[in-house]
VOGU-3710 file (C-alpha; in Angstrom, 3 decimals, decimal comma):
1> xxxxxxxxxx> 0,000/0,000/0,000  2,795/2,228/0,383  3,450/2,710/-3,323  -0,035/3,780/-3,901  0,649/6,876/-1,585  4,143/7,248/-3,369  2,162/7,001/-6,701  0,003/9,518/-6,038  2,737/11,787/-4,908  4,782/11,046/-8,247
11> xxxxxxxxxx> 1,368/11,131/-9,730  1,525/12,435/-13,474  1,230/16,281/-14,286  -2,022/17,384/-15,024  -1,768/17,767/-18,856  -1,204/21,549/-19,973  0,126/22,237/-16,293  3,198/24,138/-15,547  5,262/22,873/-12,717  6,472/25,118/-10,494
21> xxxxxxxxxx> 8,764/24,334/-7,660  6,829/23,893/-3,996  8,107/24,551/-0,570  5,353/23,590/2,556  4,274/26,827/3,946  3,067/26,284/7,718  -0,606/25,057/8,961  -1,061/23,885/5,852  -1,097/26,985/3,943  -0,386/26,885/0,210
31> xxxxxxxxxx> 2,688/25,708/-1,535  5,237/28,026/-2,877  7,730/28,451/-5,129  11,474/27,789/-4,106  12,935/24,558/-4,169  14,116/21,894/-6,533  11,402/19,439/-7,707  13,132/16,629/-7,581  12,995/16,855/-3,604  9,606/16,692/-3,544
41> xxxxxxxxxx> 9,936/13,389/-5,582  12,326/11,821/-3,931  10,520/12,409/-0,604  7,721/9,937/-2,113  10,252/7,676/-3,766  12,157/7,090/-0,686  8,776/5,744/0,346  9,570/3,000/-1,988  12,825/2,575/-0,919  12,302/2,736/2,775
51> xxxxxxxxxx> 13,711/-0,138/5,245  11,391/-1,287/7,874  11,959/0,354/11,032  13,453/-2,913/12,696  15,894/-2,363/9,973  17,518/1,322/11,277  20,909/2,008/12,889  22,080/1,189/15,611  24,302/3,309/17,519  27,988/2,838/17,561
61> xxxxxxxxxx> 29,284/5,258/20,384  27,515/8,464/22,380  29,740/10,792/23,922  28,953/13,813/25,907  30,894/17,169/24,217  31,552/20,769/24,603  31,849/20,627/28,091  28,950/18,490/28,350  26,771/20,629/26,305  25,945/18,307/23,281
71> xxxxxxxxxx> 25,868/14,700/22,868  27,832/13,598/19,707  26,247/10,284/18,664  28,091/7,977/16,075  26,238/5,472/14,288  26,530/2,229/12,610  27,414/3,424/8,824  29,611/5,972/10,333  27,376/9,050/10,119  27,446/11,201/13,266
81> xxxxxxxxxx> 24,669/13,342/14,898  25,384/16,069/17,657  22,267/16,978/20,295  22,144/19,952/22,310  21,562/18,764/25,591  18,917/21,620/26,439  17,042/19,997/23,913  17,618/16,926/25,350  16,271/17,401/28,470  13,610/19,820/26,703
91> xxxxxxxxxx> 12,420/16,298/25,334  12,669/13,844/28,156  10,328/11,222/27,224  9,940/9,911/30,994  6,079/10,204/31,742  7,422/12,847/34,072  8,175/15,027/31,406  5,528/13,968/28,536  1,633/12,830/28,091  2,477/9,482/25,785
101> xxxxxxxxxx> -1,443/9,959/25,590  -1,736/13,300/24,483  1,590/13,296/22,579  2,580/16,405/24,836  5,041/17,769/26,348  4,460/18,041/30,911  7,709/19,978/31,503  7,497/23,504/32,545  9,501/25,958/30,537  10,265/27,604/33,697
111> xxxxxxxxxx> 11,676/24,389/35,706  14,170/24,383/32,459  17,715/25,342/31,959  19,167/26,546/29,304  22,425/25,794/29,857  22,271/22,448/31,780  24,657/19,647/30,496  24,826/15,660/31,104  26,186/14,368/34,113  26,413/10,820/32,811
121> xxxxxxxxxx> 25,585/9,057/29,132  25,069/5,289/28,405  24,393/3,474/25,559  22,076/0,604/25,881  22,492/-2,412/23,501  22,994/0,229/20,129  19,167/0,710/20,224  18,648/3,421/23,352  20,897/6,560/25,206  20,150/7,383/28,524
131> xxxxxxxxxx> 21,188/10,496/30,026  21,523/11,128/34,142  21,003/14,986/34,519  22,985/16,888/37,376  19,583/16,790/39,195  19,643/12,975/38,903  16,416/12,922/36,739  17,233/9,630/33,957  15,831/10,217/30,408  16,013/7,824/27,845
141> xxxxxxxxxx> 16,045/8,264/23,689  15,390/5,183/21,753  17,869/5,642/18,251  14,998/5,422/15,444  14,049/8,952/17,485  16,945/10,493/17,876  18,035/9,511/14,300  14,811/11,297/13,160  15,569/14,479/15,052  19,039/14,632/13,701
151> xxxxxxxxxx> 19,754/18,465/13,762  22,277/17,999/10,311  21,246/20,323/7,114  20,458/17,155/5,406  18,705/15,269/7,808  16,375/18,717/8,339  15,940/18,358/4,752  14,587/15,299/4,455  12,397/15,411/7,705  10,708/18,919/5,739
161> xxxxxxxxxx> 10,439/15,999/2,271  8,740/13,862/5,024  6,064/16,239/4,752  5,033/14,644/1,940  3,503/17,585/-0,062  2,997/16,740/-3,316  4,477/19,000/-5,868  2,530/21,962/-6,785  1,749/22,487/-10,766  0,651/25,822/-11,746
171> xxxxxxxxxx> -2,033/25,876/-14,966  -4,062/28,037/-17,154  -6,243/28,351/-19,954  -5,422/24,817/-20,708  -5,733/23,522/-16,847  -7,821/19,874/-17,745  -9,890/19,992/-14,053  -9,252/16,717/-12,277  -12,084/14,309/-11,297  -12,752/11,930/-9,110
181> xxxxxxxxxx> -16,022/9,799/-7,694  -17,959/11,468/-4,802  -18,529/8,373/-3,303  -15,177/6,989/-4,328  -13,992/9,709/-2,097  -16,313/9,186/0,280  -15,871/5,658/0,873  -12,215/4,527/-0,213  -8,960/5,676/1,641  -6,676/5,688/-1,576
191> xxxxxxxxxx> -9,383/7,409/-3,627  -9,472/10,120/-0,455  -5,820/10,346/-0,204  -5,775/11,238/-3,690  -8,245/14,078/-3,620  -6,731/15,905/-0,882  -3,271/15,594/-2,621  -4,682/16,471/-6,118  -6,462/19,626/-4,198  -3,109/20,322/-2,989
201> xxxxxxxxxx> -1,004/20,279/-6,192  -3,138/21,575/-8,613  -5,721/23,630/-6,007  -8,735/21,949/-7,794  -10,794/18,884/-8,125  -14,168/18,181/-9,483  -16,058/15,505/-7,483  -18,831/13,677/-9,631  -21,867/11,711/-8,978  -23,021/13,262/-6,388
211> xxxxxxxxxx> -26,988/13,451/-5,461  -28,480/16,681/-7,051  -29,743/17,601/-3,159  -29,293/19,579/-0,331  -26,850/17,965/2,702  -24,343/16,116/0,634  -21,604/18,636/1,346  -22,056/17,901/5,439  -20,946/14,264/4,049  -17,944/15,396/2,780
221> xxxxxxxxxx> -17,279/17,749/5,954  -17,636/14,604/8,045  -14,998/12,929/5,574  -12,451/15,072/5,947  -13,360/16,047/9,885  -15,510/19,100/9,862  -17,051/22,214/7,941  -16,396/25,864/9,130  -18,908/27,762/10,406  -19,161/31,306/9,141
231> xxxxxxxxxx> -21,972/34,002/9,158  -23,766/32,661/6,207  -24,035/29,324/8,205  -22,422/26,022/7,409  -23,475/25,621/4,450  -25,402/28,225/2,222  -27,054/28,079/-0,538  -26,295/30,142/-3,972  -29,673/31,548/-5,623  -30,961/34,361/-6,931
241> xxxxxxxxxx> -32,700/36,254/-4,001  -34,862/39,184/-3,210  -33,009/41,421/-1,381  -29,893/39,709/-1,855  -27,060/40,475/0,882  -24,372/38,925/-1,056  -24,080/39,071/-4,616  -23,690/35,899/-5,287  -27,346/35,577/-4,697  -28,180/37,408/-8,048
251> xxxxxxxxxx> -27,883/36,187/-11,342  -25,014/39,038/-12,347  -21,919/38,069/-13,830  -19,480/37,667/-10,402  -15,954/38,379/-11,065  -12,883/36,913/-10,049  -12,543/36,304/-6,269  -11,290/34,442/-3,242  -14,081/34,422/-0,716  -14,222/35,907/2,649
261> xxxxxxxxxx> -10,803/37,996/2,752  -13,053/40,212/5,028  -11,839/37,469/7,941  -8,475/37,408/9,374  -8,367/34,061/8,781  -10,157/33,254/5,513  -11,035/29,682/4,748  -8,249/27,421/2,804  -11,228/25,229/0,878  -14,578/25,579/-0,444
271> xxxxxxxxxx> -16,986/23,383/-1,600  -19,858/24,509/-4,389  -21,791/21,541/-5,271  -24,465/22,114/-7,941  -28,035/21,040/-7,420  -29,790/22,658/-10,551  -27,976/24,500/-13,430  -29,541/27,060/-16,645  -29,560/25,523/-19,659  -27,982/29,417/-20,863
281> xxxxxxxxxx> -25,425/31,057/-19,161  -23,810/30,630/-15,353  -20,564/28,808/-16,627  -18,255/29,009/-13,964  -14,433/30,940/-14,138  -11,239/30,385/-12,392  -7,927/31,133/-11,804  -4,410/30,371/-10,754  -3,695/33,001/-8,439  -0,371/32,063/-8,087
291> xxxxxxxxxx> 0,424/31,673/-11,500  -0,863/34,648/-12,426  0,970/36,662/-8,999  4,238/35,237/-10,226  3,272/36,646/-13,702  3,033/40,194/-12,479  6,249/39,855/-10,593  7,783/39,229/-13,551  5,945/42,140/-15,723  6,445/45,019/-13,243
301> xxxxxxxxxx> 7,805/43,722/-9,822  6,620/47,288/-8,727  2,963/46,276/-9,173  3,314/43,202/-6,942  5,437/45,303/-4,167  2,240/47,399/-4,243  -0,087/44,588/-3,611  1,810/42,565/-1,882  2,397/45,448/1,119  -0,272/47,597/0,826
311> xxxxxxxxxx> -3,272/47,188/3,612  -6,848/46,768/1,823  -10,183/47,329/4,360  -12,658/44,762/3,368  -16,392/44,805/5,079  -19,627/42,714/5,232  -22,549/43,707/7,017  -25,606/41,800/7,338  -27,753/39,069/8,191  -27,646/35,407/7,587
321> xxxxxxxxxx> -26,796/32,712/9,897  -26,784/35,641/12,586  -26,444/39,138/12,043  -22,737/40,581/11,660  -20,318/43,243/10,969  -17,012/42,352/10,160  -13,874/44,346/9,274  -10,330/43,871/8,281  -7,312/44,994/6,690  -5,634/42,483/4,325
331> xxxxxxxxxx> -3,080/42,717/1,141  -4,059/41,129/-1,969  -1,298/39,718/-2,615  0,370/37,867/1,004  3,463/36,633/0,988  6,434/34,770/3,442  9,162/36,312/3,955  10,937/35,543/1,046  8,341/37,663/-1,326  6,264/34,379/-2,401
341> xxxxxxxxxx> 2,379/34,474/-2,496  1,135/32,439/-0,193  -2,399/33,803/-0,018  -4,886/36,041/-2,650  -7,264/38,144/-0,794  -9,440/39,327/-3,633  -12,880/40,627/-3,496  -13,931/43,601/-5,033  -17,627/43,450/-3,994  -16,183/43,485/-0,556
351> xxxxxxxxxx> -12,997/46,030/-0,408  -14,550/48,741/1,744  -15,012/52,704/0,268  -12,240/53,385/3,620  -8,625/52,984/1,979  -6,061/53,555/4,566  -3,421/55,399/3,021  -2,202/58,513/1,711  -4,010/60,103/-1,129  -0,845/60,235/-3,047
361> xxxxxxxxxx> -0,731/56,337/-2,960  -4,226/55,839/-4,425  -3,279/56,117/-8,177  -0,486/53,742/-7,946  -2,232/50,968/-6,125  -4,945/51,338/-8,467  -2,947/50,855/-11,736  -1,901/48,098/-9,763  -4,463/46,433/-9,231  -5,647/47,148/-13,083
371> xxxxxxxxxx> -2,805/45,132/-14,296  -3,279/41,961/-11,789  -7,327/42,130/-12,839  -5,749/42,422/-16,255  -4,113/39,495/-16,115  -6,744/37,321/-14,155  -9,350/37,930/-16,650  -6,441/37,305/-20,005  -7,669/34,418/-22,020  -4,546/32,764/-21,431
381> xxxxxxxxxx> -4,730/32,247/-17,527  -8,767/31,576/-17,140  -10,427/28,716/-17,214  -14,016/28,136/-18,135  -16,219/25,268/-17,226  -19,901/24,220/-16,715  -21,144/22,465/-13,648  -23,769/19,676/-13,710  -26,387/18,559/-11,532  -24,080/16,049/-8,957
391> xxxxxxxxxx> -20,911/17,981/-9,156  -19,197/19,320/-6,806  -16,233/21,379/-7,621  -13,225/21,690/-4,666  -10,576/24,157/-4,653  -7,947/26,334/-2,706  -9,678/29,523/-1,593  -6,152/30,937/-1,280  -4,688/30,167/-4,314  -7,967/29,762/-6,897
401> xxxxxxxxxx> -9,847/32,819/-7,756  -13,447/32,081/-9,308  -16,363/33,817/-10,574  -19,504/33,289/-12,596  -21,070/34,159/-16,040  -24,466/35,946/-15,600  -27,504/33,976/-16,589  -30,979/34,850/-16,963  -33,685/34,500/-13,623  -37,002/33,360/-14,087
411> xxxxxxxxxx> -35,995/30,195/-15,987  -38,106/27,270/-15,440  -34,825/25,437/-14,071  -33,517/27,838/-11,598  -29,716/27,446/-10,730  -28,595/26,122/-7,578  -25,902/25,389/-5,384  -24,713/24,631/-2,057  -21,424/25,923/-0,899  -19,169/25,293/2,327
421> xxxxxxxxxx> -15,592/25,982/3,688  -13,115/23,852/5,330  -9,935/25,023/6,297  -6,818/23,743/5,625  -5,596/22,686/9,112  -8,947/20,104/8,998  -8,035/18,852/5,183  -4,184/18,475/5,545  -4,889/16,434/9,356  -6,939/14,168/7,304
431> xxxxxxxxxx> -4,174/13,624/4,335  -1,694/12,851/6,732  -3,973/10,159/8,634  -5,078/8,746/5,579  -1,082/8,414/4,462  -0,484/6,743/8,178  -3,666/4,783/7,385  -2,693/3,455/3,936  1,164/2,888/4,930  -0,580/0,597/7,689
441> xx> -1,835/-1,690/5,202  1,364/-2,720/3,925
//
């Protein structure tokens, strides 16, 4: 079973797709742009190549160093590991010090010191160290945990490959959408295991065959752990309205977008299943944001220094779920700290009439923000599609803009769908139990 997860990590390219080179950002935000490719496939091909953990090194000789500061540990093929001993002790595995049941650390950063060395080392049989402290408190390491700690550049390398993020594949015009059974994904691990991955890579996956009713998104919630509750409830439904506070519930053409930038924390996934479609008009649209970001860097880096630091208020006020009034400042373009988008925050029904800066800075952020719309809405980077009754269409609300063609109301089959969120943190636990789960089965 563990080269099905390894061959959905090597999986092939999505035809048309441009690869570009991923790094894992934290809690599961989206992949970036930065490091060789061929690390992120050899982090699944080692998976084929991996010896059975009765099969790791042994230890051939631990000795306390640097006045008793770090533990230099030698081992069988004649590598060699060093361990700061505040660490060390930081990580006592003693039930003391850790909840084996929780998987947390007891120790009190306050009882710890920072500068505390080993009184006395032995090595146990290759397989285990065990450390007296000054205070005579005895911790023990087993070697297959220690040797997966190793603090070496290469070892930290591999341990961020162990990750197992699949490499991410930017796409345009030509993007052909991935699909996979709704019930396949409901009901089979490897089928699961390859949606989340897919949605992770390419940031989109059409899910087929589902019922054309209400509810079926709280099935996949429940697959993946849970949906996220915002103001317009946990799931909502996409119709043309009287009265409409969102304007998504008319039948206007909605341009491109990542939803809910008015949070701090907008959600990572959505979920739009369609229950009834117009035979004319209401195609759907959308949009690698990070393609397209990494195009504008490229045609006027000043543009993307504009959006990328400049603070945009977004508001929603209304009524749904439960009444609200939310605020917040967010750039359009976020990036880490090496300048790589790691989040669009895009909604121009939303960005507030307050703009926060001085006059003199309005022009410029607005020719800006021309040239990235520009580029969104260029026949080369947009994709257009048609759902059906049954599908439901997945994708990363940080990295996949979307909109709508307009369509005509009054139809005698008025269009409908049911959207959700889910945010990253819930979808990436699930792909890394479902890897644990399917490496089990070997």
């Amino acid at each position: 079973m563990w080269r099905v997860v390894a061959n959905i990590l090597l999986g092939a390219k999505v035809p048309g797709g441009r690869t570009c080179c991923p790094l894992p950002a934290p809690h599961g935000r989206a992949l970036l742009p930065g490091t060789p490719r061929h690390r992120w496939q050899g982090a699944a091909r080692r998976l084929h190549s991996a010896r059975p953990l009765s099969m790791s090194l042994g230890i051939q000789k631990v000795e306390a160093v640097d006045a008793g500061h770090l533990l230099r540990v030698e081992w069988e093929d004649g590598s060699e590991s060093r361990y700061p001993c505040v660490w060390l002790r930081d990580n006592c595995q003693c039930p003391r010090c850790f909840l084996r049941s929780a998987k947390a650390r007891r120790l009190v950063f306050k009882d710890l010191d920072v500068n505390i060395v080993a009184k006395e080392v032995a090595l146990a049989g290759g397989k285990k160290i065990s450390i007296t402290w000054p205070d005579e408190h005895a911790s023990e390491y087993e070697a297959e945990w220690l040797k997966k700690r190793c603090f070496s550049e290469e070892a930290r390398a591999e341990m961020r490959e162990d990750l197992f993020l699949p490499e991410c594949q930017y796409w345009g015009s030509d993007l052909q959408l991935p699909k996979i059974a709704f019930e396949e994904v409901l009901y089979n691990d490897e089928s699961a295991y390859k949606w989340l991955c897919t949605l992770k890579k390419v940031g989109i996956v059409l899910l087929t065959g589902a019922a054309a009713r209400q509810g079926e998104l709280i099935k996949l919630g429940h697959r993946i752990g849970f949906l996220r509750l915002t103001f317009y409830g946990p799931t909502w439904q996409v119709q043309d309205k009287a009265d409409a506070n969102n304007v998504a519930y008319t039948t206007g053409k909605l341009c491109f977008h990542t939803d809910y930038p008015v949070l701090q924390h907008p959600p990572g996934v959505q979920f739009l299943h369609c229950i009834k479609q117009t035979t004319t008009g209401g195609e759907s649209e959308v949009v690698d944001g990070f393609h397209v970001s990494n195009q504008l860097k490229k045609q006027n880096p000043q543009a993307y220094q504009i959006l990328s630091s400049t603070a945009v208020d977004y508001t929603d006020v209304g009524v749904d779920y439960c009444d609200f009034a939310v605020q917040c400042k967010q750039r359009i373009i976020d990036v880490d700290s090496r300048g790589q988008a790691v989040r669009i925050n895009y909604n121009n029904a939303t960005r507030d009439t307050v703009f926060d800066v001085p006059a003199e800075k309005v022009r410029p952020f607005y020719a800006a923000l021309k040239e990235f719309d520009d580029l969104l809405n260029s026949s080369e980077y947009k994709f257009t599609y048609k759902l059906k009754p049954g599908d439901i269409v997945t994708f990363d609300n940080w990295r996949v803009l979307h909109g709508r063609q307009s369509y005509e109301s009054g139809s005698e089959v008025t269009r409908h769908l049911e959207g959700a969120y889910a945010d990253w943190d819930v979808a990436m636990s699930r792909l890394r139990l479902l890897r644990k789960r399917l490496l089990k089965r070997d």
